[in-house]
C-alpha positions as a Markdown table, in Angstrom:
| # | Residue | x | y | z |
|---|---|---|---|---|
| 1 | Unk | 0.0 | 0.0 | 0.0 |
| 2 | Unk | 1.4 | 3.6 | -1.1 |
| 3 | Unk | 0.8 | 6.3 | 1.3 |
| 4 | Unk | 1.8 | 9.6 | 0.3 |
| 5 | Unk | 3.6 | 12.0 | 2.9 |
| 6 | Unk | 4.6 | 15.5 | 1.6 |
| 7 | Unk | 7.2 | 17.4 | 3.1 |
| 8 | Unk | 9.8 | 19.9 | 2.3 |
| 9 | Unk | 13.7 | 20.2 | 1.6 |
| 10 | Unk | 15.7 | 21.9 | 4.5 |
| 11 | Unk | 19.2 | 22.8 | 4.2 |
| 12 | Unk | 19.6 | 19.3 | 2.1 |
| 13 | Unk | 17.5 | 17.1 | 4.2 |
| 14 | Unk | 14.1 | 15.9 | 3.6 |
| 15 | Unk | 11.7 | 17.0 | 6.4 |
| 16 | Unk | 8.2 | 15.3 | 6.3 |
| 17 | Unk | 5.0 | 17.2 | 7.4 |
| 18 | Unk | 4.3 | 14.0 | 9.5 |
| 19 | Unk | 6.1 | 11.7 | 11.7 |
| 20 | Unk | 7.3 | 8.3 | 9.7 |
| 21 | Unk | 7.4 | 5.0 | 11.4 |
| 22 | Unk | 11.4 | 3.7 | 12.2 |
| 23 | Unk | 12.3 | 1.3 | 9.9 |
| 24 | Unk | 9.5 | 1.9 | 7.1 |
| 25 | Unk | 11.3 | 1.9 | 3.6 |
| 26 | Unk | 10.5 | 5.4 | 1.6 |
| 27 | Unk | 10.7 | 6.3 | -2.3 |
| 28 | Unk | 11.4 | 10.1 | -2.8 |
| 29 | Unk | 9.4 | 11.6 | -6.3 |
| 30 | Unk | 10.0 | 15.3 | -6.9 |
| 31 | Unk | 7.0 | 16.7 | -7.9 |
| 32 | Unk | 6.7 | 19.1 | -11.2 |
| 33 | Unk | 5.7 | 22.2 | -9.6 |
| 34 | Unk | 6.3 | 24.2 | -6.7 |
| 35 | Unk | 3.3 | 24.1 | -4.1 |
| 36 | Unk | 1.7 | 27.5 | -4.1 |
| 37 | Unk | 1.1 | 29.3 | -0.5 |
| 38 | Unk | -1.2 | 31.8 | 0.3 |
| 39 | Unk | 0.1 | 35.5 | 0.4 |
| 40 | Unk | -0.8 | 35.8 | 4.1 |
| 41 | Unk | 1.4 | 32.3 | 5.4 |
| 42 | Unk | 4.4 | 33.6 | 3.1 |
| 43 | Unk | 4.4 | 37.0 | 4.6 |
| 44 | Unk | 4.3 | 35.2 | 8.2 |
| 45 | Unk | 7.2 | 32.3 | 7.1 |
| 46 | Unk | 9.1 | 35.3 | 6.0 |
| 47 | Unk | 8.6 | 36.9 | 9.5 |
| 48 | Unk | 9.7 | 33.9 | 11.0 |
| 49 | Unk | 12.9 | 33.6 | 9.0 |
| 50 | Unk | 13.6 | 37.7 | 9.6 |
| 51 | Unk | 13.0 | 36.9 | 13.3 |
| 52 | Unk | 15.4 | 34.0 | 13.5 |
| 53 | Unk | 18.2 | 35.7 | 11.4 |
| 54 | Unk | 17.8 | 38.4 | 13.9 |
| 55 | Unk | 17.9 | 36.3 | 16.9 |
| 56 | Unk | 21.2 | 34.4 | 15.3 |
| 57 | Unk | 23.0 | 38.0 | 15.0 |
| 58 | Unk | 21.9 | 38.7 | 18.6 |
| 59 | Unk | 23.2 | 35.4 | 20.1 |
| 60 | Unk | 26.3 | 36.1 | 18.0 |
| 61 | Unk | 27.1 | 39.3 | 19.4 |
| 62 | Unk | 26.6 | 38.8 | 23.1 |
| 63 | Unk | 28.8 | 35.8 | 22.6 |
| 64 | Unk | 31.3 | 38.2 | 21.3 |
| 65 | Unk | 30.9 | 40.3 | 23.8 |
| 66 | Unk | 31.1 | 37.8 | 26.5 |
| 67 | Unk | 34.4 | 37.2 | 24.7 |
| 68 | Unk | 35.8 | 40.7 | 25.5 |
| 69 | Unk | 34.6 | 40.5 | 29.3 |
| 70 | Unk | 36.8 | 36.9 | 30.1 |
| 71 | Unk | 38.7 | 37.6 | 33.1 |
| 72 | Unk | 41.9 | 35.3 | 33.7 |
């Protein structure tokens, strides 16, 4: 029995939209066109990316400056 499971390609790896069972053998079929998303979720997926870039430069720069503050 085929069941379909979409999902999405992150940094390389596949990521399902739902949990597969260990051990089940998979077959991976690109499909011929790019899923089309609704003006309103892009806008928010691209919030969420801005957001996390943002937290990633913040986290970078207070490790930096915890850098700067070692005392030895």
């Amino acid at each position: 029995m085929v069941t379909p499971i979409r999902g999405i390609v992150k940094n390389g790896l596949i990521v399902p939209d739902a949990p597969l069972p260990e051990g089940v053998q998979v077959e991976i079929r690109l499909c011929d066109t790019t899923p089309e998303v609704p003006p309103d979720l892009q806008e928010e997926l691209e919030a969420w990316q801005r957001a996390s870039a943002n937290a990633l430069e913040l986290v970078e720069r207070l490790a930096q400056e915890d850098a700067g503050h070692e005392t030895r």
